[in-house]
C-alpha positions in Angstrom: 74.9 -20.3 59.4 73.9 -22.7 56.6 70.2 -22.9 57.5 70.0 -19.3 58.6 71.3 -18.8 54.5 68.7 -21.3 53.0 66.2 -19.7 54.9 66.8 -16.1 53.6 67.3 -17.8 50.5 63.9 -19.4 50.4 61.9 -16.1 51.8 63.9 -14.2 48.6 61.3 -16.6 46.4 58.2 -14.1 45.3 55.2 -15.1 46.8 53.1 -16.8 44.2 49.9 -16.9 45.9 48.4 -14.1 43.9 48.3 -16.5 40.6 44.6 -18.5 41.8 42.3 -15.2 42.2 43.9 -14.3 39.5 43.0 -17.8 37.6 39.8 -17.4 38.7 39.5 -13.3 37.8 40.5 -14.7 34.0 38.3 -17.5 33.7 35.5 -14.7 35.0 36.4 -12.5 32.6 36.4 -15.4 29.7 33.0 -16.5 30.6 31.4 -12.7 30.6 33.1 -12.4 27.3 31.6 -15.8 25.3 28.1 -15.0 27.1 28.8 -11.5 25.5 29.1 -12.4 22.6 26.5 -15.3 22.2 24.0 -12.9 23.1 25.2 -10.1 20.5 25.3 -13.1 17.4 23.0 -15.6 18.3 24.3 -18.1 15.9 23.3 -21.4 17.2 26.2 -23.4 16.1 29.0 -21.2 17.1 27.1 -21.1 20.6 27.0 -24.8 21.1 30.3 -25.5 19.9 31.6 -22.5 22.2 29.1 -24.0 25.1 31.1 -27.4 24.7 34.6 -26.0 24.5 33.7 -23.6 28.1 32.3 -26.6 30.0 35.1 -28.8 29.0 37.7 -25.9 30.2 36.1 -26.5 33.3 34.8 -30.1 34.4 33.6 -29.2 37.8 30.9 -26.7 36.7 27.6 -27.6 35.7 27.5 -26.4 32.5 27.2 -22.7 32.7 25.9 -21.2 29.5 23.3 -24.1 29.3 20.4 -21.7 30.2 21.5 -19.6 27.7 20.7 -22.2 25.1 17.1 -20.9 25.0 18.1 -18.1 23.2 15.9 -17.9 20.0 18.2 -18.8 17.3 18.5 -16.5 14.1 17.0 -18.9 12.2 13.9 -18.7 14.2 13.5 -15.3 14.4 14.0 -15.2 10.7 11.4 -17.7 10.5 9.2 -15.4 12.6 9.6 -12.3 10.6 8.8 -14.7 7.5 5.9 -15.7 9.2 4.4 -11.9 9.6 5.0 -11.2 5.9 3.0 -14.3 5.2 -0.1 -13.4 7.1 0.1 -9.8 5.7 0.1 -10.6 2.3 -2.7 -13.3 2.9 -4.6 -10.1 4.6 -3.9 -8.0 1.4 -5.1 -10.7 -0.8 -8.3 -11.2 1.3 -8.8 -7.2 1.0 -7.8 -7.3 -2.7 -10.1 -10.1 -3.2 -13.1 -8.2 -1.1 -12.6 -5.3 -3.5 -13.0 -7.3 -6.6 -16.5 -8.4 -5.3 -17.3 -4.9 -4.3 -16.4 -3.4 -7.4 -18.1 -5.9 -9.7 -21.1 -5.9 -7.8 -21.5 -2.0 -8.1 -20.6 -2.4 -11.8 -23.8 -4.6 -12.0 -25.9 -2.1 -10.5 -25.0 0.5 -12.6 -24.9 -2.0 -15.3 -28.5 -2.8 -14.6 -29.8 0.7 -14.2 -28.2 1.7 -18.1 -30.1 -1.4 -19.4 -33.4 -0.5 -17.8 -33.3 3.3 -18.8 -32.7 3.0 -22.1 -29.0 4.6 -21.9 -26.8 2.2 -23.7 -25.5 4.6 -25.7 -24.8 7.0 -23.4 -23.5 5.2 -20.7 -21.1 2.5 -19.9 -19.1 0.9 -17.6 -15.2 -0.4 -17.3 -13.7 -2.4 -14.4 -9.8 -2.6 -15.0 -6.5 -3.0 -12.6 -7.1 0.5 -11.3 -10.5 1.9 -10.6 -13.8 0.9 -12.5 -14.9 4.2 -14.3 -18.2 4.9 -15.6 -18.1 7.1 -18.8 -20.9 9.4 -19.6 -21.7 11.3 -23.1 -22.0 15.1 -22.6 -25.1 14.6 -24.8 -26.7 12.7 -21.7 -26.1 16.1 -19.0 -25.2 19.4 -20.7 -26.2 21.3 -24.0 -23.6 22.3 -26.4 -20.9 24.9 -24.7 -22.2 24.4 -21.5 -21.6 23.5 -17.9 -25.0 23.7 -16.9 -26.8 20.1 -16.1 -29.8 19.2 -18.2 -32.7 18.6 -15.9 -33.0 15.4 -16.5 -29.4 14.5 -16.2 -29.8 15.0 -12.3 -31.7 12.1 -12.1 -29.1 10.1 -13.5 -26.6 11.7 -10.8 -28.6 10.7 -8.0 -29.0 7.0 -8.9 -25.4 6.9 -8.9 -24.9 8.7 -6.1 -27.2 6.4 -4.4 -25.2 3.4 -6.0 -21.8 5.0 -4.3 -23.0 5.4 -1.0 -22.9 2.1 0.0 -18.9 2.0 -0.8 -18.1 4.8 1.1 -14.6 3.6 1.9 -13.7 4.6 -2.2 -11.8 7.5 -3.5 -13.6 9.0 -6.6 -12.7 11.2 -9.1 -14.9 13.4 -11.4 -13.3 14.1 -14.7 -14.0 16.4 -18.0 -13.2 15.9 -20.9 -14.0 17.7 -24.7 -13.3 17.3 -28.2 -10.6 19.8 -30.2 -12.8 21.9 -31.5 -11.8 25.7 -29.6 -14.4 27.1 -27.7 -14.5 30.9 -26.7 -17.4 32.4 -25.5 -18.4 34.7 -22.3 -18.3 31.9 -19.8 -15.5 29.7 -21.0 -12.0 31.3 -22.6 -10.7 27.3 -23.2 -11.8 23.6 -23.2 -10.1 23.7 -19.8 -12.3 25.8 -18.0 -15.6 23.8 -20.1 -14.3 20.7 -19.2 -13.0 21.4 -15.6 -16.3 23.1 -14.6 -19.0 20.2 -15.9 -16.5 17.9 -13.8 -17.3 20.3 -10.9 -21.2 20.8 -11.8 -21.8 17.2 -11.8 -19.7 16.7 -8.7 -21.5 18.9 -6.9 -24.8 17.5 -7.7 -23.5 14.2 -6.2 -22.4 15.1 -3.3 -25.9 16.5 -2.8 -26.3 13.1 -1.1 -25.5 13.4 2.5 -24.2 9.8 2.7 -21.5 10.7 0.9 -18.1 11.8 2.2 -16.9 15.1 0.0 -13.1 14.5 1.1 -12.9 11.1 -1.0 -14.0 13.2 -3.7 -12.0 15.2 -6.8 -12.4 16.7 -10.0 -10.7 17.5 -12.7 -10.4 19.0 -16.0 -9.0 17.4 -18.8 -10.0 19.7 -21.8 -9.1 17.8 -25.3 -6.1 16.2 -24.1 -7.4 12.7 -22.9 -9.2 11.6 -26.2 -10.4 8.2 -26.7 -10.8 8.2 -30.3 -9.6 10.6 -33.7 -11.0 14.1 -33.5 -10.5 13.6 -37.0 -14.6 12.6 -37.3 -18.1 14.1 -36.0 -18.5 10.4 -34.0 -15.2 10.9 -32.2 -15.1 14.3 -31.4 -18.7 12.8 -29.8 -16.7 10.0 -27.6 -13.9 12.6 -26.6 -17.4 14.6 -25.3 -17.9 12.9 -22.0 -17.5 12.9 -17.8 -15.7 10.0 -16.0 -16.8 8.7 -12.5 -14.0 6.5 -11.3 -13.9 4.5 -8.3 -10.5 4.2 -7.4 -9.0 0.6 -6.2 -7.4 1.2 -2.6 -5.4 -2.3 -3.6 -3.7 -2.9 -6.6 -1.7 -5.9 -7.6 2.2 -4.9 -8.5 1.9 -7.6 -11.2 -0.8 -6.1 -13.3 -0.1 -2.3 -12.7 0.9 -1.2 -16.2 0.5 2.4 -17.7 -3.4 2.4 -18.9 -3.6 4.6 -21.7 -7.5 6.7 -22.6 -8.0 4.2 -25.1 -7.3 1.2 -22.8 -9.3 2.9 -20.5 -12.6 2.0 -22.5 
C-alpha cells in the first residue's frame, strides 16, 4: 500500500517537460528581436556590445549575429551622403567657374566690337554676380518718341545676335527703359508702352537670327522707373534713355547674391 501511495504521489507531479521547447521558443524569439532591432538602428556600438552579450548567453553557438556585422554602420552611410554633397558642389563650382569664362569672354567680344566701331559712348558693357548686361543709348537705335529701329542700329543687333549665338544655353532679357519726361502721342499713351515696345522691336530683330532659341528670350518695359542717374539734368534724362541686353547667370554664388540696385547695375 505504501508504494502503490508514493507512486500516485509521484504521477500527481506536473509534467515539466514542456519547459525546453519552451527555452528554446524564448531564446528564438530573443534573437529575432536584437537582429530586429540592429537592423532598424544600425548603431555600431550598441550592435557589438549586444553581439557580445547574445553569444555569451549561449557558448555553444557560433556566434550568430556575426554576419550581420557587415551592416554599413550610420557613420558610413553618413560619410557617404557627405561624400555626394562634396562631388556636387565641386560640379557646381566647375559649372560656376565655366560660366565665368564664358561670360568674360563674350564680354570681350562685344567689348572689342564697341572699340572698333567707334561706339564708346553709346555702348557699354557690365559683368556682375547676376547676368553681364550690355546697355545701349536710345540715341544709338530709335529717334526721339519712337519704337521704330534706326537703320543702322540693325546692324548693331545682328553683331550681337551673332555674338549670343554661340551661348545658346543663356536666358536673356530685353529691357526698356526712358527718362520722366511724359510722352503722349498717337502711338504711345505712356513711357510704358515706349519703353515696353523698343524692348520688343529690338528683340525681335535679334531673334531674326535662326541660331537663336526665342524661348530663352524676354522683354520688358520699364518706362522711367529704373533710372540710373537724376532726371534732374538733360545728361541724365540721356542715361535713363537706353535698352539692356542681359545675359542671365544660370549659377550664382549664395555668398555674393545681394540686391543690385540700377545704379549698381552700371
Amino acid at each position: 500500500m505504501n508504494k502503490k501511495r508514493k507512486h500516485d504521489d509521484h504521477e500527481e507531479h506536473p509534467n515539466e517537460s514542456w519547459l525546453i521547447p519552451y527555452a528554446d521558443l524564448m531564446t528564438l524569439l530573443l534573437a529575432l528581436f536584437i537582429v530586429l532591432y540592429s537592423m532598424s538602428s544600425i548603431d555600431a556600438k550598441k550592435f557589438e556590445e549586444m553581439s557580445r552579450a547574445f553569444n555569451l548567453a549561449l557558448p555553444s553557438g557560433n556566434g550568430v549575429l556575426d554576419h550581420y556585422r557587415s551592416v554599413e554602420p550610420r557613420n558610413d552611410l553618413n560619410d557617404m551622403e557627405q561624400k555626394k554633397e562634396t562631388d556636387k558642389e565641386k560640379q557646381r563650382e566647375a559649372l560656376m567657374k565655366k560660366e565665368q569664362e564664358d561670360l568674360e569672354k563674350l564680354k570681350r567680344q562685344i567689348d572689342k566690337y564697341i572699340k572698333e566701331n567707334g561706339l564708346t559712348t553709346l555702348l557699354e558693357t557690365k559683368l556682375n554676380q547676376s547676368q553681364l548686361m550690355i546697355t545701349i543709348s536710345d540715341n544709338a537705335l530709335f529717334a526721339s518718341g519712337s519704337a521704330q529701329l534706326k537703320p543702322e542700329s540693325r546692324e548693331l543687333a545682328v553683331a550681337i545676335s551673332n555674338m549670343l549665338q554661340s551661348y545658346p544655353e543663356y536666358e536673356v532679357v530685353v529691357s526698356g527703359h526712358t527718362d520722366n519726361e511724359p510722352i503722349s502721342n498717337e502711338r504711345f499713351a505712356s513711357n510704358w508702352d515706349l519703353s515696353s515696345a523698343r524692348a520688343i522691336r529690338f528683340m525681335d530683330v535679334l531673334l531674326q537670327n535662326r541660331n537663336l532659341n526665342p524661348e530663352r528670350f524676354s522683354a520688358i518695359g520699364y518706362g522711367e522707373y529704373r533710372p540710373v542717374a537724376s532726371n534732374a539734368t538733360a545728361e541724365g534724362r540721356a542715361l535713363n534713355r537706353r535698352v539692356e541686353v542681359s545675359i542671365i547667370r544660370k549659377y550664382v554664388d549664395p555668398e555674393l547674391t545681394q540686391p543690385i540696385t540700377a545704379a549698381q547695375q552700371r
